[in-house]
C-alpha positions in Angstrom: 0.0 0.0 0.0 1.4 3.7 -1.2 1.0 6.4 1.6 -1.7 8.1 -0.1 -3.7 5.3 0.2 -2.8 4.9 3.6 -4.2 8.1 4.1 -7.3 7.5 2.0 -8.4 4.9 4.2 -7.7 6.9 7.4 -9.6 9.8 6.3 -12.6 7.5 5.5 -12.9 6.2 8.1 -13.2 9.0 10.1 -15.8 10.4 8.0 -17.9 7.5 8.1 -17.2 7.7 12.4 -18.3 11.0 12.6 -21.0 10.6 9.6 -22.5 7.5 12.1 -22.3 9.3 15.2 -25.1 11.8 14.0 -27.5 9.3 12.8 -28.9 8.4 16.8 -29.2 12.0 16.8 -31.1 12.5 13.5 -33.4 9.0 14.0 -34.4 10.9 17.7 -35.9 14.1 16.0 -37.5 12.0 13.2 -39.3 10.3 16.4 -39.9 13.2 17.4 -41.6 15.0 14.6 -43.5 11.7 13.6 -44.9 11.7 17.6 -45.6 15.1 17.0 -47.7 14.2 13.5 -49.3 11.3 15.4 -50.2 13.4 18.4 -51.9 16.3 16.0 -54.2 13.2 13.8 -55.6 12.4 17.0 -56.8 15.5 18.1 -58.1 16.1 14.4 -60.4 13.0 14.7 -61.4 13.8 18.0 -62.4 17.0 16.9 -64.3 15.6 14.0 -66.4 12.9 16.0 -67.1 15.5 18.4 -68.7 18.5 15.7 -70.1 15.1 13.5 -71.1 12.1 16.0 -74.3 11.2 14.1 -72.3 11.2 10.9 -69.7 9.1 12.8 -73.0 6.6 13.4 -74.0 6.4 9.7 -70.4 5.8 8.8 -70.3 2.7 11.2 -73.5 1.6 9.9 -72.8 1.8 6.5 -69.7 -0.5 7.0 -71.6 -3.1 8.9 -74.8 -3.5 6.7 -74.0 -6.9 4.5 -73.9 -6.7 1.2 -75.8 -8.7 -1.6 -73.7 -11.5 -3.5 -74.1 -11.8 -7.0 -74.8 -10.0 -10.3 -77.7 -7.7 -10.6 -78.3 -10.2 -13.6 -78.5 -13.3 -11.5 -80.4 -11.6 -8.5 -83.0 -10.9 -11.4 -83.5 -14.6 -12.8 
């Protein structure tokens, strides 16, 4: 190995050291701001049952009626 690759590798690897020591740091304030998105879609859907809760009702109802099997052709026949 020649010196300047020597040095190559040395100065690589302390970039990628101090390139890895950041990323705790940068995966806490994604948490952080994806907490913070989390926290804010609850209080928007608490705030929409609360101004809409019969609407909130139909919605359920509508999910649970069962639905028809088959074609409107062969419920016809």
């Amino acid at each position: 190995m020649t010196t300047t690759t020597i040095l190559t590798v040395i100065a690589s690897a302390i970039l990628i050291i101090q390139s890895s020591a950041r990323i705790p740091a940068a995966l806490a304030e994604l948490f952080r701001a994806c907490q913070q998105v989390i926290i804010a879609a609850r209080e928007l859907k608490g705030t929409a049952q609360q101004r809409n809760p019969a609407r909130r009702d139909e919605c359920i109802h509508d999910t649970a009626a069962p639905r028809r099997r088959g074609s409107r052709r062969q419920r016809s026949r």
